[in-house]
C-alpha positions in Angstrom: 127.5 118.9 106.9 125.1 116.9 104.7 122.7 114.6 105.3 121.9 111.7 107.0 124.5 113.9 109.4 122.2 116.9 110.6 119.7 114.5 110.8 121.6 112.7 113.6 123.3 115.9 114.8 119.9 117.6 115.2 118.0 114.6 116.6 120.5 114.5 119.4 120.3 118.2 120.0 116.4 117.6 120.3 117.1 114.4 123.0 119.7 116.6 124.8 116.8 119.2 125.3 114.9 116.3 126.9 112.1 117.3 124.1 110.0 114.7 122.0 109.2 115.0 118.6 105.7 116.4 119.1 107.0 118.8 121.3 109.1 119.9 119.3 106.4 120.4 117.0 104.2 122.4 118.9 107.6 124.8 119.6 108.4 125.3 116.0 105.0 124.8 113.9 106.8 122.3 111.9 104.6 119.2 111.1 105.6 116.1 112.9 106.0 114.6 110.0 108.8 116.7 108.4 110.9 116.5 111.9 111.1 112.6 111.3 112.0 113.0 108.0 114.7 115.5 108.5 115.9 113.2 111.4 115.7 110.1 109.3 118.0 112.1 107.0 115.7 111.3 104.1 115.7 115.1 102.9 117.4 118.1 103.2 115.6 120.9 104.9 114.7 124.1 103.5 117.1 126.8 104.9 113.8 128.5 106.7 113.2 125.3 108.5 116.2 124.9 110.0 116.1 128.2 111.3 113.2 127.5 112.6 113.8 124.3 114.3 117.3 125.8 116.0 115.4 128.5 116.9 112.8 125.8 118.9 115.8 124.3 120.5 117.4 127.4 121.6 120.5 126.5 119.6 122.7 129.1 117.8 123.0 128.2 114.9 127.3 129.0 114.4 127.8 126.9 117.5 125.5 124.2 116.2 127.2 123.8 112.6 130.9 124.6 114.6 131.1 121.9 116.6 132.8 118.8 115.7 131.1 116.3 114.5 131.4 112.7 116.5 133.3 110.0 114.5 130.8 107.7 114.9 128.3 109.7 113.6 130.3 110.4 109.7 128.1 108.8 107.3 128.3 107.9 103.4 127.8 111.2 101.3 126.7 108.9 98.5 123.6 109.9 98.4 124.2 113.8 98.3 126.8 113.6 95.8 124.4 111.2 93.9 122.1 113.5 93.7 124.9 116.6 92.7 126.1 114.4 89.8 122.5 113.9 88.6 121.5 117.6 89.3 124.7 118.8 86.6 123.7 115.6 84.1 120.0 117.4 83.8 121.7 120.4 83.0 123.6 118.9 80.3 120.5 117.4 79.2 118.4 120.5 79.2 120.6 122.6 76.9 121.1 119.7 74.5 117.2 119.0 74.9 116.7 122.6 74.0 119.2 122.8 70.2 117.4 119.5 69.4 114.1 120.8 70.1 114.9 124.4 68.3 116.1 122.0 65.3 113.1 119.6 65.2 110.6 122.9 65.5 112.3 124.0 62.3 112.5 120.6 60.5 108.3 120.8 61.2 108.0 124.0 60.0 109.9 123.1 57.1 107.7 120.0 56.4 104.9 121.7 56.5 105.7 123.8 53.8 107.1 121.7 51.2 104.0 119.7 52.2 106.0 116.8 52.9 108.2 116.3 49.6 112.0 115.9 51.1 114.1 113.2 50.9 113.7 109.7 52.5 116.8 110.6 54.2 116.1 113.2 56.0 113.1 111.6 57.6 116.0 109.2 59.6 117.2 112.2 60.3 114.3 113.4 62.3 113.7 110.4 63.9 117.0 109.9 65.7 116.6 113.6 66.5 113.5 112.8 67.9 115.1 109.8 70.0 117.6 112.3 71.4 115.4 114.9 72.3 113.3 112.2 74.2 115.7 111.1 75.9 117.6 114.8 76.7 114.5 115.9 78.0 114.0 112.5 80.4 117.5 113.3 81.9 116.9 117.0 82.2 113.2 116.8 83.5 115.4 113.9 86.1 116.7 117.1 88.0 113.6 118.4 88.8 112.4 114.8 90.3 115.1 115.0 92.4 114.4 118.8 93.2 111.3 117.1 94.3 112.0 115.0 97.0 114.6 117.1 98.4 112.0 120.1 99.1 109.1 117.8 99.4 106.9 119.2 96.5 104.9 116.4 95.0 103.3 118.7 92.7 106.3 119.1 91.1 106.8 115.3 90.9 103.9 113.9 89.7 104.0 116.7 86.9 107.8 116.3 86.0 106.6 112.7 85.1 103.4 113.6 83.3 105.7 116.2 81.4 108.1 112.7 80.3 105.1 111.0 79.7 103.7 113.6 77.1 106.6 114.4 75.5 107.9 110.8 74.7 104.0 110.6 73.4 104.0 113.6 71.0 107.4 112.8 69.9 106.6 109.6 69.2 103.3 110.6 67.2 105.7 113.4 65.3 107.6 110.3 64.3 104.5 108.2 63.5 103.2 111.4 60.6 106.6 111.8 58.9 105.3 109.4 56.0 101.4 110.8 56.2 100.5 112.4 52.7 97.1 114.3 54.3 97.9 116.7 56.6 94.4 117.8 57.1 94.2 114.6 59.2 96.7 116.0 61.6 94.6 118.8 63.0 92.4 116.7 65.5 95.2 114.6 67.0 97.9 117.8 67.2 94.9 119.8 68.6 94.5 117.5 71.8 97.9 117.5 72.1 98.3 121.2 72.7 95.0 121.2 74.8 97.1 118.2 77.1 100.5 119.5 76.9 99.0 123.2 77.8 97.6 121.5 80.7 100.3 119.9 82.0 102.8 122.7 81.2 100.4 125.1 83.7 100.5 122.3 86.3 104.6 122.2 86.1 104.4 125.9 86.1 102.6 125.7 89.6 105.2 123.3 91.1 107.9 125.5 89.8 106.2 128.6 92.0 106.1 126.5 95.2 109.7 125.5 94.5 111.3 129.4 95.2 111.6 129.1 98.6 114.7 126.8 97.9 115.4 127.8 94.7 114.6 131.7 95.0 113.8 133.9 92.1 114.9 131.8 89.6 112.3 129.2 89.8 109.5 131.7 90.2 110.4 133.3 86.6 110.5 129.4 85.8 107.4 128.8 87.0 106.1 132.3 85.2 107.2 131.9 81.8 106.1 128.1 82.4 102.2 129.0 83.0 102.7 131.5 80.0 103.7 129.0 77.8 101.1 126.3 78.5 98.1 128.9 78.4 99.2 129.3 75.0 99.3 125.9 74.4 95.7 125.5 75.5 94.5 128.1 73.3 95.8 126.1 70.3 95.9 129.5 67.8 98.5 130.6 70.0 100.7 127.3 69.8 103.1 129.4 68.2 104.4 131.6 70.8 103.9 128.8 73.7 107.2 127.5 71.5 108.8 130.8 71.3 108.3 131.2 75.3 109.5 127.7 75.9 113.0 128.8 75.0 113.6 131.1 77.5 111.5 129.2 80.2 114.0 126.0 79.2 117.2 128.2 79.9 115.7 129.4 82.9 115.4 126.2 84.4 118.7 124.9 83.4 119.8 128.0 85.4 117.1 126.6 88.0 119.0 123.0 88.0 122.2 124.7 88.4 121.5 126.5 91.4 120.6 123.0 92.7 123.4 121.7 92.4 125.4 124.3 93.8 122.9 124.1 96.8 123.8 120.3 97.6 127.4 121.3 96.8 127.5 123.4 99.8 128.0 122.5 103.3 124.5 123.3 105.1 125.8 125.7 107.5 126.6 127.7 103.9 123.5 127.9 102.5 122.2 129.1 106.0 124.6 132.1 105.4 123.7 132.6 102.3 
């Protein structure tokens, strides 16, 4: 059973117990506003809350997901298996985000020390890498957008899109210094970009920690190794091993997307069990 299904199945359940809304509320300490949106079918519920709210209606919950589901009540899964297709693109993305990132670390490195004397050629190179891992990282960072709005954690929305935001920007100033003979210069502008993306990397770090009760462990060790790397970030000096943390954090929150994906995959009464 998916949504906008236990929405209807649970709204009914709620009517047959002659309850409203707000009393249901006051029965379950779930806010008001989270009942209509899990009757509206506009999210699915963490598997705590439904507990909770069968619980409140004195409903067991193997006769509530047993019982056959009125014709007239089967509704188009095209939203849930949108969201399932979109959930295993990001992690796709994120593990081709993460070579092309490990590649365009190296190609800096290396530019650095031959202080900017390789060939015209590779600097193409670099720039459709660059255009890749932009748009990699805009399809994996997706996931978590949709993570987002299906455990209602606008912290981790508004910072999955500050996170695209910042990393199109410093990929496209990368981009913009390929052809810059003074490296000196580069100091100032590449310092406030750690100092931003350190802040912003702690912020989606946060939202990761809040996302565990759906997600579990996984996306606590996300969130961890998240705030780890932007606090190095925001040092500056440490830059260096905010890059060598990101690796692991990345692959931890492919594993993270994953786990989404088999969570919409399986039927609610499922992921109750589990």
């Amino acid at each position: 059973m998916q949504q906008p299904e236990l929405g209807k199945r649970l709204t009914a359940l709620r009517k047959s117990k002659n309850l409203t809304q707000e009393e249901l509320v006051e029965k379950s300490n779930v806010s008001v506003r989270t009942i209509q949106r899990i009757e509206a079918g506009e999210v699915l519920p963490r598997t705590s809350t439904i507990k909770i709210l069968l619980q409140a209606l004195g409903e067991n919950t193997d006769t509530f997901f047993n019982q056959n589901s009125n014709p007239m009540e089967t509704q188009s899964k095209a939203s849930p298996i949108f969201n399932q297709s979109a959930l295993l693109t990001s992690v796709f993305a994120g593990a081709i985000y993460l070579a092309v990132e490990i590649i365009l670390n190296a190609m800096d490195l290396a530019w650095l020390t031959k202080e900017n004397n390789w060939a015209q050629w590779i600097n193409y190179i670099y720039i459709g890498l660059t255009t890749t891992m932009i748009v990699a990282y805009t399809f994996f960072i997706r996931g978590f957008i949709i993570l987002s709005k299906i455990f209602e954690n606008d912290l981790l929305k508004i910072g999955s899109y500050l996170m695209i935001i910042a990393v199109a920007a410093i990929g496209i100033m990368d981009v913009s210094t390929l052809w810059t003979t003074d490296t000196e210069s580069l100091w100032i502008p590449y310092t406030a970009a750690s100092v931003v993306i350190g802040a912003l990397t702690l912020i989606f770090g946060i939202a990761l920690l809040r996302l565990q009760d759906g997600m579990g462990e996984l996306s606590r060790a996300a969130g961890v190794l998240e705030i780890i790397t932007g606090a190095a970030f925001l040092t500056v000096v440490l830059f260096f091993i905010g890059y060598v943390v990101m690796v692991p954090a990345v692959i931890v929150e492919i594993l993270v997307l994953y786990r989404g994906y088999e969570y919409l995959s399986k039927p609610v009464a499922q992921v109750i069990a589990d």
